[in-house]
N, C-alpha and C positions, 0 to 999 in steps of 0.2 A: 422475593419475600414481600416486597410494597404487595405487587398484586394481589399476592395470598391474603394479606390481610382486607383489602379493600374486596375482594371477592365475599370471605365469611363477615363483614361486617354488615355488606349488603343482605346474607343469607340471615343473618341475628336480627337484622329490622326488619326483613318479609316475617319473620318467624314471631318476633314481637318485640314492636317497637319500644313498648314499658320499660320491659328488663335492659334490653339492649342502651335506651337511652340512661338507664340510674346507675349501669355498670359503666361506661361510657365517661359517664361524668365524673363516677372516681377516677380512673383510669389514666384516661388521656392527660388530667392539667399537673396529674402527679409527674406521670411519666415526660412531659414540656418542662416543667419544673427541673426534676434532678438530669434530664440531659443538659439542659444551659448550662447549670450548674456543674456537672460533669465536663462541659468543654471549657468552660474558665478556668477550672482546676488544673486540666488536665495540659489545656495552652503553656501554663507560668507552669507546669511539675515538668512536660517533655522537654520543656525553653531551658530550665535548669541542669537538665540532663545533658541537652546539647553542650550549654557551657562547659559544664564539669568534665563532659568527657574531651572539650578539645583542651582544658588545663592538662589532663593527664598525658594526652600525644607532647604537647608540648613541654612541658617537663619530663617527659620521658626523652625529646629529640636532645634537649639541652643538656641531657646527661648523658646522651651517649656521644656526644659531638665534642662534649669536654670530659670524658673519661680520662683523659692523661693528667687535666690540670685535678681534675677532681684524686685521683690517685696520686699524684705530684703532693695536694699538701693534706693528706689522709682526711679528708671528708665523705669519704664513702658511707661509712657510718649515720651522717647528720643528711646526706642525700638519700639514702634510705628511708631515713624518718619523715623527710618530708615528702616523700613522692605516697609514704605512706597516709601521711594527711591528705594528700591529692586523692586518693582514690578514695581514703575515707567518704570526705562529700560527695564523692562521686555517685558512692556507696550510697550515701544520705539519702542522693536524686532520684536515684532511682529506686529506695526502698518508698517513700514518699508517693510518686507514679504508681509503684504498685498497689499501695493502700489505697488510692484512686480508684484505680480501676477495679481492688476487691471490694468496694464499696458500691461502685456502681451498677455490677451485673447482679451482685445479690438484693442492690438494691430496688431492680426490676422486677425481680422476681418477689419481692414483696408486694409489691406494689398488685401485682397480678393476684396474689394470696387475699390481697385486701380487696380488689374488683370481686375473686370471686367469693368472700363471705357477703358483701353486699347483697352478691346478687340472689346466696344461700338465705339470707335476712329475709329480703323483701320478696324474692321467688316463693319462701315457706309460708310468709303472709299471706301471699293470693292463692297459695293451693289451700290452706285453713282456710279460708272466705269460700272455696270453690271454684274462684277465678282462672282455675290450672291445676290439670291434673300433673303425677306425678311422672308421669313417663314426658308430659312436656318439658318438664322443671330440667329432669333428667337430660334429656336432649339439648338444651338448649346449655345445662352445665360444659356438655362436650364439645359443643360449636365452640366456647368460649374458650375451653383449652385448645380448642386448635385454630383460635384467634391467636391468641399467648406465645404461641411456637415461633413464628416468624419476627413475633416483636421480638423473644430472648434471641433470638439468632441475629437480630440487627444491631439490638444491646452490640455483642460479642464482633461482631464487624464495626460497627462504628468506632469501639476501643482500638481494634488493631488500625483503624483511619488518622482515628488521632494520635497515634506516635508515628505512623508514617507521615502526617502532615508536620510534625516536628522533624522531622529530618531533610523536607521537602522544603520549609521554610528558611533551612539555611543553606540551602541549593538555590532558590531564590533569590537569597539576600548577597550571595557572592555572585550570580547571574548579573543581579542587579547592579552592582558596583562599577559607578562610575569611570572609565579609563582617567590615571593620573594625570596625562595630558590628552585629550579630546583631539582627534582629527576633524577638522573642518570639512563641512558639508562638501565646498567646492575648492577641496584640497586636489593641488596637479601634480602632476611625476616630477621629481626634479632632476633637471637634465644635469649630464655628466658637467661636472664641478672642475674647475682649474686649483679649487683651496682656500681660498678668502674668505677668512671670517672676521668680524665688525662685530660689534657689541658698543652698542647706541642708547646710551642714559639708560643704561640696565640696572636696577633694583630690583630685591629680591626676599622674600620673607618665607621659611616654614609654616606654613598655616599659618595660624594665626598670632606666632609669636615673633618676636623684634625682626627689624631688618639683617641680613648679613652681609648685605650688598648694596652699596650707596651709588646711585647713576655713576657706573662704569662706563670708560670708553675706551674699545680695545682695536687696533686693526692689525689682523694679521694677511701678511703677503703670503699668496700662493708658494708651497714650498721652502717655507719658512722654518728652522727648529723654533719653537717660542717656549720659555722657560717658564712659569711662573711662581715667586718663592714669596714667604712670608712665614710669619709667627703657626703654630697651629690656631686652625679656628680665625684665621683672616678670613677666608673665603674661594681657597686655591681652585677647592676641590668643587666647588657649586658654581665657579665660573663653568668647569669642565663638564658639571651633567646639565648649564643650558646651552651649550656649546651640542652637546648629545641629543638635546631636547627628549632630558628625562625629569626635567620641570618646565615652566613655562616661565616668565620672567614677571614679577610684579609690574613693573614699571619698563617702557622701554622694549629696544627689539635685539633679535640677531637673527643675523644675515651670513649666508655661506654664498656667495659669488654673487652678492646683492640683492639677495631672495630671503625674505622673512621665513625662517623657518615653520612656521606656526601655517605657512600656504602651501607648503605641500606635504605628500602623505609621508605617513611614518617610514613605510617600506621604503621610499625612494631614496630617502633621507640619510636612513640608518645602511644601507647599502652601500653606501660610498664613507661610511664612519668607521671607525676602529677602536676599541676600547681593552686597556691593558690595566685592570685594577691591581691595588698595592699588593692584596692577598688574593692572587689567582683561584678561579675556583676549575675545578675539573669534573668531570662527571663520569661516572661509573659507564665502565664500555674499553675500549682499548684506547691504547697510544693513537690510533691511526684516525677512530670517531673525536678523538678533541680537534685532532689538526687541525680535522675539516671540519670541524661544527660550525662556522661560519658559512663555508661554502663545500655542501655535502658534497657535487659534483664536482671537483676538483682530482684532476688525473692522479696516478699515481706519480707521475714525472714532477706533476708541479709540485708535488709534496714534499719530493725528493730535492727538489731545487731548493723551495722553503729553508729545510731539513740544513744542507747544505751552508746559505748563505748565512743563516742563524750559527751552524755550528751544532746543530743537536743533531748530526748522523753521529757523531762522536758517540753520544749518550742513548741513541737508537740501535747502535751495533752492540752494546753490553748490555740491553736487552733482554729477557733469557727467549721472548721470541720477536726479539726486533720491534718494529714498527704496531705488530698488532698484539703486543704484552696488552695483556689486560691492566687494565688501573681501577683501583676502587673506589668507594664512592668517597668525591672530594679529593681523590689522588693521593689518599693515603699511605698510597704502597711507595711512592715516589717521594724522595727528598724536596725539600721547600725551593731548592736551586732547581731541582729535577721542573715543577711545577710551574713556576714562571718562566724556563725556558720554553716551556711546551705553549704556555700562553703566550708569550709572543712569537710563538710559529704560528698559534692560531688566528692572532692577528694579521702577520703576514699575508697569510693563505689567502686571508678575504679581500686583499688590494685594496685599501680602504686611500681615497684621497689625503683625508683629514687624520691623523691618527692621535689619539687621544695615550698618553703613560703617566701613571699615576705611581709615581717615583719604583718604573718600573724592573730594573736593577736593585731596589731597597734587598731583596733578603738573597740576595748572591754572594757565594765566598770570593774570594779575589779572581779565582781562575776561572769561574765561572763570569764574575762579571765582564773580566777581558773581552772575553768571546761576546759576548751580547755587544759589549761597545762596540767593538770591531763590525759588527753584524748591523747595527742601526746607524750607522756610519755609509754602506753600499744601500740598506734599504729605506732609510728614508730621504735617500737623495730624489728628489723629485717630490715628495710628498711633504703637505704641509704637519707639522708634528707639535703637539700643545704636550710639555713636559710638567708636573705637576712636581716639582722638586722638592724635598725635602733636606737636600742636601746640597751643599754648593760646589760640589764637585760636578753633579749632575747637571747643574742652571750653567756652569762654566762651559757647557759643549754647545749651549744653544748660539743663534742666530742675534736673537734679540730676546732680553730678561724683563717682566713687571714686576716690580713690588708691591705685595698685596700687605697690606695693615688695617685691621679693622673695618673691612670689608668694603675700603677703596685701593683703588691703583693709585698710588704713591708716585711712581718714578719707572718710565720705558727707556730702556735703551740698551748697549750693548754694556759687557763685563767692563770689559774698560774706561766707558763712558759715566756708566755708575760708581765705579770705585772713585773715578775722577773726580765727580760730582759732591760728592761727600756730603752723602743724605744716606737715609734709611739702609740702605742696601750696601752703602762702604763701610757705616758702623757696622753691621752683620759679618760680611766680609772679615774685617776686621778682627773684631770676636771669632771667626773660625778661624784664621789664620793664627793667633794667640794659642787657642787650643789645641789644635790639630800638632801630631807630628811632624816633626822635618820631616821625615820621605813620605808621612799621609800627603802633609804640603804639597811636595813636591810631587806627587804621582795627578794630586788636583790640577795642581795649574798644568801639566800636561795634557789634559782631557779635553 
């Protein structure tokens, strides 16, 4: 289309340069004019669309993900309404865009209405002088509409450029996003690990808001349980994702076998790591694709050992097809017991050194939880195991307990060493024992 026009523009100046140049000069600063204008518009109306339409995914996920609670206290109704406001602007954005762009194509097409009365004006003045006859005037009318042709067809493609560039700019802008923690240029593999982790004057901040971590100092011995318990919102749980290095520490290092984490690559890292969050997630596929999500290659034997040592062949043979029952998305179809067993099979599978439980037993009934204790008992002998406790039934199996208050370590040592102590962690103690049932009691201190 460029060429086209730059061909008959050439052919309007051999033919005459008069008309050519007074048409010309309407023409082109109109049509400079309302493109600029057209792509500022159209940048902030496609920009607004993009938003609006990721509010509506997003309030659409959040309702489908909480349907039960949403149904549980009859807000179906009031969620309705407002997903209907969501789309309303959605609505907005995009009737907005449209008014853009039916502005802009008819608005070329004026523009061209107006090149060609000029050139009707001043063309009819030089054929009255003489200056041009009528079949020239005429002639050079039709050069000019098939001047016209190729600019409305560029109109019409540039419109369709500009909401693809809106769609492209937030492809972009998620390309572009920064990794939460950045691997180092001259990041090395890091070699198979014995389990030692160190946390050396670690502080730690959210962005840009308060500390939650005041220079920590933590050593854990290879092979160690390590408990770690406190108030909610001490810092249990952010000791354990720089532990993961899924942040990076304000201030301060850690070390897994005397190696800053932050020197070698993520894959090497996280391959020898293991993570068991409070609320397991699972993913849509069967029983068989969670196990080994960590390690797809994983026989069927070792799964079955997994399976085994855990206790979940039990809950794999009532199955309706065993090991490769389909599960939905989030594991819907499986009980909250059913889901956390699976997740620390998953863990298992992946033979991690280091293994991360973030009060991984929390949503277990009693028979269920037996079997897992039983189970992390043979499997994590040998491996180092950082317990994120919420319960002191749990911190009571470890090796060695920290107390975390206000986002310092308080007090290291063993169960009995700290009750003995009679600091932070005996008054805690204390308080559950007060609360707790005799045979809750009593089923704790056995653990």
């Amino acid at each position: 289309q460029a060429l086209s026009v730059v061909v008959v523009s050439a052919i309007l100046f051999s033919y005459d340069a008069t008309l050519a140049l007074v048409t010309l000069a309407v023409v082109v600063p109109a049509m400079v004019v309302a493109t600029l204008r057209f792509r500022t518009t159209s940048d902030q109306g496609y920009g607004a669309v993009r938003r609006r339409i990721a509010e509506v995914l997003t309030d659409l996920q959040e309702s489908l993900a909480g349907i039960r609670l949403v149904s549980a206290h009859n807000r179906a109704a009031h969620n309705v309404e407002r997903h209907r406001a969501v789309l309303g602007r959605y609505l907005d954005a995009n009737v907005y865009t449209g008014r853009i762009g039916a502005l802009y194509g008819p608005g070329s097409e004026l523009v061209a209405v107006a090149g060609q009365a000029v050139l009707l004006v001043v063309g009819g003045q030089r054929v009255l002088r003489g200056e041009l006859s009528v079949g020239e005037l005429a002639a050079f009318i039709l050069f000019i509409t098939t001047f016209f042709a190729p600019i409305q067809q560029l109109v019409h493609l540039y419109t369709t450029y500009q909401a693809g560039q809106a769609a492209a700019a937030k492809l972009r802008d998620l390309l572009a996003t920064p990794p939460g923690v950045p691997e180092a240029p001259d990041a090395v593999e890091l070699a198979p690990i014995a389990g030692e982790v160190r946390l050396e004057g670690v502080s730690f901040a959210y962005g840009d808001g308060p500390r939650v971590l005041h220079d920590v100092d933590l050593a854990i011995r290879p092979g160690e349980t390590f408990a770690l318990v406190g108030p909610t919102g001490s810092g249990k749980s952010t000791i354990a994702k720089l532990v993961t290095r899924f942040y990076d520490p304000t201030e301060g290092r850690v070390l897994i076998d005397g190696v800053d984490v932050r020197d070698v690559t993520l894959d090497s890292l996280r391959r020898q790591l293991g993570v068991v969050p409070q609320e397991p997630f699972l993913f849509a596929g069967s029983v068989r694709d969670n196990i080994a999500f960590a390690r797809p290659d994983a026989t069927d034997e070792e799964l079955a050992e997994a399976c085994r040592e855990l206790g979940v062949d039990d809950l794999v043979e009532h199955l309706p097809e065993g090991i490769d029952t389909p599960v939905h998305e989030r594991g819907s179809s499986l009980s909250s017991g059913q889901r956390q067993l699976l997740a620390l099979a998953r863990a298992f599978v992946a033979r991690p050194r280091v293994l991360v439980l973030d009060e991984a037993t929390s949503s277990l009934d009693l028979r269920s939880e037996a079997v897992v204790e039983r189970a992390l008992h043979v499997v994590l002998e040998g491996r180092t195991a950082i317990l994120i406790a919420h319960r002191l039934a749990t911190a009571m199996r470890a090796d060695r307990i920290a107390m975390v208050a206000d986002g310092r370590v308080v007090e290291v040592g063993t169960h009995d060493e700290l009750v003995a102590s009679g600091g932070a962690y005996a008054s805690l103690y204390a308080a559950w024992s007060r609360a707790a049932e005799p045979a809750t009691a009593g089923e704790g201190k056995a653990i």
